[in-house]
DSSP file (Angstrom, degrees, kcal/mol; ACC not computed):
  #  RESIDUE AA STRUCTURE BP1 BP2  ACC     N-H-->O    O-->H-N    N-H-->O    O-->H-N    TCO  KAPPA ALPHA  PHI   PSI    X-CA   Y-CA   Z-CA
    1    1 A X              0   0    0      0, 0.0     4,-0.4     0, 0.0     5,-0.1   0.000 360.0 360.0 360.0 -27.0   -6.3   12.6   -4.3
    2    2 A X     >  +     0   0    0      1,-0.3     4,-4.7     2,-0.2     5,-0.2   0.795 360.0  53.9-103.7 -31.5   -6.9   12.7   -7.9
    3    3 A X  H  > S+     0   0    0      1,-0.3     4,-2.7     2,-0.2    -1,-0.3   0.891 101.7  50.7 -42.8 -40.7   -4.0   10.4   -8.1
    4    4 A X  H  >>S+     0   0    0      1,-0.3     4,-1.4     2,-0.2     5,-0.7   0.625 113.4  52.1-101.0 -12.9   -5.0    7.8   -5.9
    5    5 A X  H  >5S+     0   0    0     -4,-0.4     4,-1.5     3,-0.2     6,-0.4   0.880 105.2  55.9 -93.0 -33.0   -8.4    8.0   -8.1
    6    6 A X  H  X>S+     0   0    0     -4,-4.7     5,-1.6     1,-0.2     4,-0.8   0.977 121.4  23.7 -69.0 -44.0   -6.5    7.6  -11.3
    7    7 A X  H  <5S+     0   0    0     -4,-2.7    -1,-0.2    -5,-0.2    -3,-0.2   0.860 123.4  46.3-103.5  -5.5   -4.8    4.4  -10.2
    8    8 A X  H  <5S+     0   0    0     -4,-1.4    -3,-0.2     1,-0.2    -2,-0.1   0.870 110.9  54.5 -69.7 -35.6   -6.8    2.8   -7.8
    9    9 A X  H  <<S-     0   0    0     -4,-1.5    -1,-0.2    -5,-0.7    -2,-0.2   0.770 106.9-139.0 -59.5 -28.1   -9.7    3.5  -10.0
   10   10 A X  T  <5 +     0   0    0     -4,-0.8     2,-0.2    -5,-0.2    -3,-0.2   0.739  48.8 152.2  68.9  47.2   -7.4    1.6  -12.6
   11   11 A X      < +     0   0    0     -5,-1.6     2,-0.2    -6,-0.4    -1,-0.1  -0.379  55.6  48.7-103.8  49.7   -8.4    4.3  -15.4
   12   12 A X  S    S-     0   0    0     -2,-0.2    -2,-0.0    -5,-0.1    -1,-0.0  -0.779  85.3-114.2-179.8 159.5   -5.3    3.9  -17.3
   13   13 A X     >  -     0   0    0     -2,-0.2     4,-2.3     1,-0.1     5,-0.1  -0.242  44.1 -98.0 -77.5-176.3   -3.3    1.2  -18.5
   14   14 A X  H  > S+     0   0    0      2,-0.2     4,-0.8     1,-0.2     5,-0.3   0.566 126.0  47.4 -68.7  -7.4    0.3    0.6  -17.0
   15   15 A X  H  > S+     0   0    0      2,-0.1     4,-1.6     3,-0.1     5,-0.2   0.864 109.6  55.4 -94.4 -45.0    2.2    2.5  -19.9
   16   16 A X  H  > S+     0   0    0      1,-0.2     4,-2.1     2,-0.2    -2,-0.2   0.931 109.6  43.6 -52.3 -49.7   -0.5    5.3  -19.5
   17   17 A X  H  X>S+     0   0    0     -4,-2.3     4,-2.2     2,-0.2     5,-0.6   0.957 114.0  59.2 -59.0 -39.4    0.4    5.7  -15.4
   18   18 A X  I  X>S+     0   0    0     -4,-0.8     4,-1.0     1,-0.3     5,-0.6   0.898 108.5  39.2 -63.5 -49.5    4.2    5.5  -16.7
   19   19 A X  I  X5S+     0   0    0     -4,-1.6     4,-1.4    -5,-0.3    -1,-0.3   0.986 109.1  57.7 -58.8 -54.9    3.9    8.3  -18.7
   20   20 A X  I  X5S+     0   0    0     -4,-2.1     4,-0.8     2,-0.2    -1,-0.2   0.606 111.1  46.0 -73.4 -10.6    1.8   10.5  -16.4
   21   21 A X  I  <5S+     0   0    0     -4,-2.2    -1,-0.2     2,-0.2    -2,-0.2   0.701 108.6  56.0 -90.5 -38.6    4.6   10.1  -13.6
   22   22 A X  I  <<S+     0   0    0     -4,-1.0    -2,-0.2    -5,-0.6    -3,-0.1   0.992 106.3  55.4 -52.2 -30.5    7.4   10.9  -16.4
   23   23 A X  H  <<S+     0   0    0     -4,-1.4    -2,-0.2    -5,-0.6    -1,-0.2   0.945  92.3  85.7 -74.5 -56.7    5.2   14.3  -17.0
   24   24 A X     <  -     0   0    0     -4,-0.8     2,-0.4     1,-0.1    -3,-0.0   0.015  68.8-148.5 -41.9 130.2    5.3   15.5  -13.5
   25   25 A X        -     0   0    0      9,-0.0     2,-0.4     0, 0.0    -1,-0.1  -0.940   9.6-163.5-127.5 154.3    7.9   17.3  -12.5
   26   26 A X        -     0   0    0     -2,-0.4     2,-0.1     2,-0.0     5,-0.1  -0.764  20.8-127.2-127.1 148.9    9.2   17.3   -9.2
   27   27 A X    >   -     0   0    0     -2,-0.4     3,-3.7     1,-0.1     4,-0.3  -0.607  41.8-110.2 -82.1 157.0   11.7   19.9   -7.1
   28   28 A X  G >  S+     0   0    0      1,-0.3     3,-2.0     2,-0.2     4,-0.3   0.896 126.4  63.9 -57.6 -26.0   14.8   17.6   -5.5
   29   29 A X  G 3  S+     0   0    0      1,-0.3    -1,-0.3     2,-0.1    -2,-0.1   0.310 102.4  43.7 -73.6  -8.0   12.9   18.6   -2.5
   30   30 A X  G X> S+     0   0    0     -3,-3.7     3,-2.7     3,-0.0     4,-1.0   0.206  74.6 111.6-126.9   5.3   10.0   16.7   -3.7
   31   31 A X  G X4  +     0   0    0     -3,-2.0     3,-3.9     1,-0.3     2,-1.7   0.973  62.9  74.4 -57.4 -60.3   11.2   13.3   -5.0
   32   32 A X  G 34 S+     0   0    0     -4,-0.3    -1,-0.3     1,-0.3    -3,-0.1   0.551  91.1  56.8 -60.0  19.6    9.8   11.3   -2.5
   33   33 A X  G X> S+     0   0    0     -3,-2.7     4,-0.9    -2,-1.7     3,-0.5   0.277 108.8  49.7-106.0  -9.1    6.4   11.7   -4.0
   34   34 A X  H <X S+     0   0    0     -3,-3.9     4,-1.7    -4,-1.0    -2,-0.2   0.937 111.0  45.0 -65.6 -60.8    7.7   10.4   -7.0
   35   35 A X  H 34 S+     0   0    0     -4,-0.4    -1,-0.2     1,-0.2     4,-0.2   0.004 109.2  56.2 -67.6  19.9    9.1    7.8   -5.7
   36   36 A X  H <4 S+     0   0    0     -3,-0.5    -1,-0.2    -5,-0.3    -2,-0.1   0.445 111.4  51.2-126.0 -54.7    6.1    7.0   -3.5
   37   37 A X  H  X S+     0   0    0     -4,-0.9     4,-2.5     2,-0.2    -2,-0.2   0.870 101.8  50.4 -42.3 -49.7    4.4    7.0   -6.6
   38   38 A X  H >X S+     0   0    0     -4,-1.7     3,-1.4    -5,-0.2     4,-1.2   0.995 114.2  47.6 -75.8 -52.8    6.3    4.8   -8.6
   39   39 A X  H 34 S+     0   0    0      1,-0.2    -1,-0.2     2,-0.2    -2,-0.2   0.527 108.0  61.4 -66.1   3.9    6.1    2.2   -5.6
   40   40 A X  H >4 S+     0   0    0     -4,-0.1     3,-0.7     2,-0.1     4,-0.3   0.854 108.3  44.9 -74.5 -43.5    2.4    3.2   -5.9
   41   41 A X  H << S+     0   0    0     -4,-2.5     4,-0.2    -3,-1.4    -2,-0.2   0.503 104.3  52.7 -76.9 -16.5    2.6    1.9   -9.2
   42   42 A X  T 3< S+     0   0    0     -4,-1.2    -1,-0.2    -5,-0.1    -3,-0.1   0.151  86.5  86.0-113.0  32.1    4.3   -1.3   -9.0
   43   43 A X  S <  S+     0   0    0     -3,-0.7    -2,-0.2    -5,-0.2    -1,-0.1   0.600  98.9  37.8 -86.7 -33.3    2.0   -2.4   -6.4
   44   44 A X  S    S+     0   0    0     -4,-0.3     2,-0.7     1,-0.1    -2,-0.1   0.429  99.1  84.2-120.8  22.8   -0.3   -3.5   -9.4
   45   45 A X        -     0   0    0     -4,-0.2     2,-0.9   -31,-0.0     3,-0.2  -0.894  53.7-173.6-106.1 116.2    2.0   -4.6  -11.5
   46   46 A X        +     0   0    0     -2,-0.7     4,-0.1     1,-0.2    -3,-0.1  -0.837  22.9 152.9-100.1 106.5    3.2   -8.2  -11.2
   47   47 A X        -     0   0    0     -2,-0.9    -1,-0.2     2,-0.3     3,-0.1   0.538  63.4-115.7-115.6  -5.7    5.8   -8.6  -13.6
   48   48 A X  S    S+     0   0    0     -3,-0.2     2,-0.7     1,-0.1    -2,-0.1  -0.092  95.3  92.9 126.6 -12.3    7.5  -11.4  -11.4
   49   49 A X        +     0   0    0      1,-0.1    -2,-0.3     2,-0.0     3,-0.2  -0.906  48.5 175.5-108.9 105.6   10.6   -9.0  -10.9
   50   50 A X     >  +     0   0    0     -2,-0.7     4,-1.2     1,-0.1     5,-0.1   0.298  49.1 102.0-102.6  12.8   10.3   -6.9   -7.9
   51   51 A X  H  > S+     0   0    0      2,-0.2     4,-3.4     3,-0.1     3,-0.4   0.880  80.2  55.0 -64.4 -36.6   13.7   -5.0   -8.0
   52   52 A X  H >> S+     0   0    0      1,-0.3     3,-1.8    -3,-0.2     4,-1.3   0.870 115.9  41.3 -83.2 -90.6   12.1   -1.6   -9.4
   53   53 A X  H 3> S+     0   0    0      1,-0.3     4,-1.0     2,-0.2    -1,-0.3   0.395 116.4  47.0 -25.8 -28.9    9.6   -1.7   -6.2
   54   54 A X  H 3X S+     0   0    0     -4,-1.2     4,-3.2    -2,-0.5    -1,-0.3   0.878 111.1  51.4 -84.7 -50.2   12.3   -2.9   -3.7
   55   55 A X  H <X S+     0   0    0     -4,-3.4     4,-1.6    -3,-1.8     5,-0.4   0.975 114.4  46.3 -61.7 -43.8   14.9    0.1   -5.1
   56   56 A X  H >X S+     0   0    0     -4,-1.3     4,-2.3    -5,-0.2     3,-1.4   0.997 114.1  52.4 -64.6 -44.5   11.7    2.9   -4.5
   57   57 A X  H 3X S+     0   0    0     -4,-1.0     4,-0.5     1,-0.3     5,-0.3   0.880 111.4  38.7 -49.7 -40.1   11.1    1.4   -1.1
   58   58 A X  H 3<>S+     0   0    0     -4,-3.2     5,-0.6     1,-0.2    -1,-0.3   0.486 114.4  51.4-104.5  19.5   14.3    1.5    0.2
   59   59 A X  I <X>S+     0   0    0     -4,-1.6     5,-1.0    -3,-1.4     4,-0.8   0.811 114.1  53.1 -81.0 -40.5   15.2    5.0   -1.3
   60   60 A X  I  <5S+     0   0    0     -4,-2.3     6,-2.0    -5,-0.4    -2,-0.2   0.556 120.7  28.2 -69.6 -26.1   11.6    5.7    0.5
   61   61 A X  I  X5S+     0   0    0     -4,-0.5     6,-0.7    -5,-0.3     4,-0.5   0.771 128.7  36.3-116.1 -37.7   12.8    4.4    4.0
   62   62 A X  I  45S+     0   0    0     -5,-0.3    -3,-0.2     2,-0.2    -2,-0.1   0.983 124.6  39.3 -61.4 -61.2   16.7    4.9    4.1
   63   63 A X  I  <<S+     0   0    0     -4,-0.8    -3,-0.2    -5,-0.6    -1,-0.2   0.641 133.7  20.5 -80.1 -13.9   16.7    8.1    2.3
   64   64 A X  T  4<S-     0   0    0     -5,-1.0    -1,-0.2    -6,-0.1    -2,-0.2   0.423  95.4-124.3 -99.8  -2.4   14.0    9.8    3.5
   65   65 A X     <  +     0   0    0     -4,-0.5    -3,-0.2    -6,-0.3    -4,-0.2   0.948  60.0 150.6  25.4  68.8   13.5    7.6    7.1
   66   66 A X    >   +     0   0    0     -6,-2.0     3,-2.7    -9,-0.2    -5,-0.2   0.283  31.4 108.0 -83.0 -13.4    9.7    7.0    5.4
   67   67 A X  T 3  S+     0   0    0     -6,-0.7    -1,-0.1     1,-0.3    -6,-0.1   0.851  81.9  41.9 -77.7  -0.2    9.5    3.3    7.5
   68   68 A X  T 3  S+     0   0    0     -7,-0.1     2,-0.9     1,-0.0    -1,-0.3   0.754  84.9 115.5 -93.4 -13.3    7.0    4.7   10.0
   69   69 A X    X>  -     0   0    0     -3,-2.7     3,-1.7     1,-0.2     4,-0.8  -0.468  59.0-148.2 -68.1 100.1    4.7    6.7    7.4
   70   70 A X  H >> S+     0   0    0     -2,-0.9     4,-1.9     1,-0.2     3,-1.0   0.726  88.6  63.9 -15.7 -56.4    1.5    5.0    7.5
   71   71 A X  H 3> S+     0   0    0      1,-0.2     4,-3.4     2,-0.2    -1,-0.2   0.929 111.6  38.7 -58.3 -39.6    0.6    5.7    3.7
   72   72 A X  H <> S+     0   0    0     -3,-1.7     4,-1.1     2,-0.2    -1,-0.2   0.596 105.3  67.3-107.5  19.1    3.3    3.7    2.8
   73   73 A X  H <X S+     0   0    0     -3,-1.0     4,-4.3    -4,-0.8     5,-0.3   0.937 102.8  49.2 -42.4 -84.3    2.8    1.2    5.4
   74   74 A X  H  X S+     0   0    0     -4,-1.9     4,-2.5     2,-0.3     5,-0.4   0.962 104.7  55.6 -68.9 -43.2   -0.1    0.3    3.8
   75   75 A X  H  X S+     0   0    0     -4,-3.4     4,-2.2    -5,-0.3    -1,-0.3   0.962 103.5  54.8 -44.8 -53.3    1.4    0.0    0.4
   76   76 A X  H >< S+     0   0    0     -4,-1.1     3,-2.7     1,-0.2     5,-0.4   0.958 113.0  45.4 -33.0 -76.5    3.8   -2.3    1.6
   77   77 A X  H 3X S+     0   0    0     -4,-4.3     4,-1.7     1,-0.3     5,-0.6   0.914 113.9  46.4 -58.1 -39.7    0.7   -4.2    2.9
   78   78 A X  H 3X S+     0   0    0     -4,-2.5     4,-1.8    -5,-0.3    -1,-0.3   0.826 119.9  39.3 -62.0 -13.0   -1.4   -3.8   -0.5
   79   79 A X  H X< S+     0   0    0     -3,-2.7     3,-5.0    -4,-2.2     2,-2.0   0.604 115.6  53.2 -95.1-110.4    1.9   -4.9   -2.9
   80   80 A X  H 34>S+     0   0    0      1,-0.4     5,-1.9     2,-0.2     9,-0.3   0.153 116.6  38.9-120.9 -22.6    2.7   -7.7   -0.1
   81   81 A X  H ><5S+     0   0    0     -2,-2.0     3,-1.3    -4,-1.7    -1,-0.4   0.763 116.1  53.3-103.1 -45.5   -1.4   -8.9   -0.6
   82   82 A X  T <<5S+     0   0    0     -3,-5.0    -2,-0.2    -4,-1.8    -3,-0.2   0.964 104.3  50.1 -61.5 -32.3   -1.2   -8.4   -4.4
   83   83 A X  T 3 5S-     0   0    0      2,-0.1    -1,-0.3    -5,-0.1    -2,-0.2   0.553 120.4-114.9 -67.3 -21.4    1.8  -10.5   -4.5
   84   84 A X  T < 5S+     0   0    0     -3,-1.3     2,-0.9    -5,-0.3     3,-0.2   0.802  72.9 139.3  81.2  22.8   -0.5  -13.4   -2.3
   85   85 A X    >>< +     0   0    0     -5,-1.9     3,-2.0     1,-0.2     4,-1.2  -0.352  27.1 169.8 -91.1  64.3    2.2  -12.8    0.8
   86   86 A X  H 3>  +     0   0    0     -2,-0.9     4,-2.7     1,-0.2     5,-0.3   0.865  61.5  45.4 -54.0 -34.5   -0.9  -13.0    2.5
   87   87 A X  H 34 S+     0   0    0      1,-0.3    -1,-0.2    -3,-0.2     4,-0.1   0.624 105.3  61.7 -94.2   4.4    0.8  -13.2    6.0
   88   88 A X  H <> S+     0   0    0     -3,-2.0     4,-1.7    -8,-0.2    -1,-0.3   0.772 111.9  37.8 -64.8 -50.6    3.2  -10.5    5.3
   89   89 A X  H  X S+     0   0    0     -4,-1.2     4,-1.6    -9,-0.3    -2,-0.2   0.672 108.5  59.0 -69.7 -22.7    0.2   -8.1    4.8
   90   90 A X  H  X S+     0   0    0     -4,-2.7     4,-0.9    -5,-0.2    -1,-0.2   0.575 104.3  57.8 -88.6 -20.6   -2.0   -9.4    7.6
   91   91 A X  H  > S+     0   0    0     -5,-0.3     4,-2.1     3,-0.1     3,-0.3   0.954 109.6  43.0 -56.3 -67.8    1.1   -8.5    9.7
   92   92 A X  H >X S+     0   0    0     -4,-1.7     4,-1.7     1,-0.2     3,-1.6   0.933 112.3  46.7 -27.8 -81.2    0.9   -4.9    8.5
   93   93 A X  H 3X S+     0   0    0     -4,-1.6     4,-3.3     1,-0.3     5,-0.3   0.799 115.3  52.5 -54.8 -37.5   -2.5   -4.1    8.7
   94   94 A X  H 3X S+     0   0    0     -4,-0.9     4,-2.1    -3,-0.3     5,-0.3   0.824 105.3  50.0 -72.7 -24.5   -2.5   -5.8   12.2
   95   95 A X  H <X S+     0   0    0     -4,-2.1     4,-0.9    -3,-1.6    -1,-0.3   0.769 118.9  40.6 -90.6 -32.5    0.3   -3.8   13.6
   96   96 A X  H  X S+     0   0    0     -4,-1.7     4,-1.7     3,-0.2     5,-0.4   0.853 115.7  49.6 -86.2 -24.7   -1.6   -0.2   12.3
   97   97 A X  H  < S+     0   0    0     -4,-3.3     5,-0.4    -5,-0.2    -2,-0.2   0.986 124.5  25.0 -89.8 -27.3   -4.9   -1.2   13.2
   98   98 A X  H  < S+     0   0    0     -4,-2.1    -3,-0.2    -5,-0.3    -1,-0.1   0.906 133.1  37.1 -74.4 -30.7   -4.1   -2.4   16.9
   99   99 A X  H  < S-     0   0    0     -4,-0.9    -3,-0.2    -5,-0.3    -2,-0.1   0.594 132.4  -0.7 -99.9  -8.4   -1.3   -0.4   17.3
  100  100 A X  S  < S+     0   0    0     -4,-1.7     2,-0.3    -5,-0.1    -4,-0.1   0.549 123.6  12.4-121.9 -69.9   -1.5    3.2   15.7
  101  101 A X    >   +     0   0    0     -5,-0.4     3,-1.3     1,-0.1    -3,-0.1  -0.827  44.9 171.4-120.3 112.8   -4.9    3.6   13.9
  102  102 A X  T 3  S+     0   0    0     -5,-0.4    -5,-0.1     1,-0.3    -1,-0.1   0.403  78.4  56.3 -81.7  -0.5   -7.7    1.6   14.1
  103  103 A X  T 3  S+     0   0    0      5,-0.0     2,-0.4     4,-0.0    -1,-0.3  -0.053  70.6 123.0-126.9  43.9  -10.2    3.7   12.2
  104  104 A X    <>  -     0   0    0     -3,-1.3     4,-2.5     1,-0.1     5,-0.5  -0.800  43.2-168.3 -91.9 116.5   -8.2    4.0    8.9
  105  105 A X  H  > S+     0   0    0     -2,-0.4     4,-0.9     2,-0.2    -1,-0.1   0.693  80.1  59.8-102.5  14.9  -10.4    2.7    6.6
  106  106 A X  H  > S+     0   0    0      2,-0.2     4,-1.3     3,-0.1    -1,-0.1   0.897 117.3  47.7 -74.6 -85.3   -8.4    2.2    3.4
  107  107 A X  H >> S+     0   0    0      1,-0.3     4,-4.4     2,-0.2     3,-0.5   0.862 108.5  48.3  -0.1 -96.9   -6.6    0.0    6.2
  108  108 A X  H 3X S+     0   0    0     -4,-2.5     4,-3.0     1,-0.2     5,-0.3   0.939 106.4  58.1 -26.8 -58.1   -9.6   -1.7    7.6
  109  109 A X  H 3X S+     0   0    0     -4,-0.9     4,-1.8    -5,-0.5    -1,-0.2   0.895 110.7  41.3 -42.3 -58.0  -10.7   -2.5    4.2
  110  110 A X  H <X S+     0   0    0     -4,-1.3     4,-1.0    -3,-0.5     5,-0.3   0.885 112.8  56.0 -57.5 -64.1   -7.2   -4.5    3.4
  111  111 A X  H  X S+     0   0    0     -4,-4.4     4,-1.2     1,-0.2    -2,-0.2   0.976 109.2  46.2 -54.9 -49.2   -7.2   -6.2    7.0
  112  112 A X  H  X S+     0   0    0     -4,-3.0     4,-2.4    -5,-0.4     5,-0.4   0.925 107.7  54.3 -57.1 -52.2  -10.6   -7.6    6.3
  113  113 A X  H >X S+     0   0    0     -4,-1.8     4,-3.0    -5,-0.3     3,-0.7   0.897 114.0  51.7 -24.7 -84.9   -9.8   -9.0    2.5
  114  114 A X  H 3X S+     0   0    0     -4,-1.0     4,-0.8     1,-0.3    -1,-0.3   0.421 106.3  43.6 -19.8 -49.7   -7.3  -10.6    4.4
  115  115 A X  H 3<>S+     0   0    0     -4,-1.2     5,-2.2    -3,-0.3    -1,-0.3   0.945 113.9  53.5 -71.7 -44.1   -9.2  -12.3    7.3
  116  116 A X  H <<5S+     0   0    0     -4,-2.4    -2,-0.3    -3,-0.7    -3,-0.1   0.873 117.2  38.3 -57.7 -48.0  -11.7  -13.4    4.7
  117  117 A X  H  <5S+     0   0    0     -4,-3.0    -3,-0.2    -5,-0.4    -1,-0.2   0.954 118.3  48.3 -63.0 -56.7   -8.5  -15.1    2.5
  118  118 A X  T  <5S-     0   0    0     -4,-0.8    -1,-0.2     1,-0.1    -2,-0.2   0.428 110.1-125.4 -81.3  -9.6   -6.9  -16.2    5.2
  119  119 A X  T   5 +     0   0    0      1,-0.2     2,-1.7    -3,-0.1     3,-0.2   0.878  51.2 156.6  69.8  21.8  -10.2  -18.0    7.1
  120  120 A X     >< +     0   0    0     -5,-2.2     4,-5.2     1,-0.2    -1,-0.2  -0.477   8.5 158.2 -83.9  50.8   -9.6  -15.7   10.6
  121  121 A X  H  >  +     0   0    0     -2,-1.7     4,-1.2     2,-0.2    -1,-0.2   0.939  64.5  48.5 -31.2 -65.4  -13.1  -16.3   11.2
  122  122 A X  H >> S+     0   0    0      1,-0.3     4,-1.1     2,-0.3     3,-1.0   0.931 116.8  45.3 -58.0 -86.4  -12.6  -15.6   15.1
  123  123 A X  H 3> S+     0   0    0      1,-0.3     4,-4.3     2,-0.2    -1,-0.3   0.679 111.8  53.0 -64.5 -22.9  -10.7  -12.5   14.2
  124  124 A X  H 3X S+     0   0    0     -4,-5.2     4,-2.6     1,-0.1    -1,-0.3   0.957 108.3  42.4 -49.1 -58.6  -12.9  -11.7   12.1
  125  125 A X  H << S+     0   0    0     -4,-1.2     4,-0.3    -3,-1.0    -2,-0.2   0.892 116.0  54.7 -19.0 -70.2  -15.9  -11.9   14.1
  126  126 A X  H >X S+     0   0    0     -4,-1.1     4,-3.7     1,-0.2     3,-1.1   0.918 105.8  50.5 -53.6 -40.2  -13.8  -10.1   17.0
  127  127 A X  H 3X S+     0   0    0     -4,-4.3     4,-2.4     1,-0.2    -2,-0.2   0.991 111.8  48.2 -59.2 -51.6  -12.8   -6.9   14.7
  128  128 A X  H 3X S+     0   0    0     -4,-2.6     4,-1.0    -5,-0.2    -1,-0.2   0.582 110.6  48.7 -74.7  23.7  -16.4   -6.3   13.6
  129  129 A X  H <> S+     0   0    0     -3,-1.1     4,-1.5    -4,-0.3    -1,-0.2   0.732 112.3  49.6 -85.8 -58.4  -17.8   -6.5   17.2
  130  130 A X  H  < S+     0   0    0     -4,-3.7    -2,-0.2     1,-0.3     3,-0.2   0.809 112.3  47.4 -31.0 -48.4  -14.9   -4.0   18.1
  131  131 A X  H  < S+     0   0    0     -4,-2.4    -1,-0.3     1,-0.2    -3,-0.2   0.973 112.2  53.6 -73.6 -55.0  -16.1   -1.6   14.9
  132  132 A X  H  <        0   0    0     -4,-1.0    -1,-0.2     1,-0.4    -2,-0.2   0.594 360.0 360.0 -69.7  -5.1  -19.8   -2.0   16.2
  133  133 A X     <        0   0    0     -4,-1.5    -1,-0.4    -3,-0.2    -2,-0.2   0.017 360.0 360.0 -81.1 360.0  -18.7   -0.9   19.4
């Protein structure tokens, strides 16, 4: 939690985040929150070079068999929206919120951004009937 406030909150620069994941130290038994981290972290960095974010990902689904974990589900969706693949990310978000969980609201939040870019009026319209419901 205190993580997700430190960089979502965006209350350090990118050398400052780098640094505070070098400090942690993790048992081999714990990498994949490192490495869930560092792809936490190159979700909001656009450096135009996406190899360091593609190597955590697929250490994160191959070596750990992570591709179903919702948390990083949605990262995938958040990098895939920061990067402006809007219809890569509006896939994501659509496939957890009709199909696993539809009252995630980190989720929700990201699917809506996303109708709103993307002009999905009508789906717009439908999901917040659905939520008042």
């Amino acid at each position: 939690e205190a993580f997700e406030r430190l960089i979502d909150g965006h209350l350090l620069d990118s050398q400052q985040e780098s640094e505070f994941i070098s400090s942690l130290r993790f048992s081999p038994e714990d990498e994949y929150i490192r490495m869930l981290y560092m792809y936490k972290l190159t979700t909001y960095t656009f450096t135009g070079d996406d190899s360091a974010g593609n190597e955590h990902l697929q250490g994160l689904e191959g070596t750990y068999n992570m591709t179903d974990n919702p948390y990083l589900k949605l990262m995938k969706a958040e990098r895939a929206f920061n990067y402006y693949q809007l219809q890569k990310a509006y896939d994501i978000t659509t496939q957890m919120i009709y199909q696993e969980d539809p009252y995630s609201d980190a989720t929700l939040i990201l699917h809506i951004c996303l109708l709103v870019e993307m002009r999905k009026k009508t789906d717009l319209f439908s999901l917040a009937h659905s939520l008042v419901e």
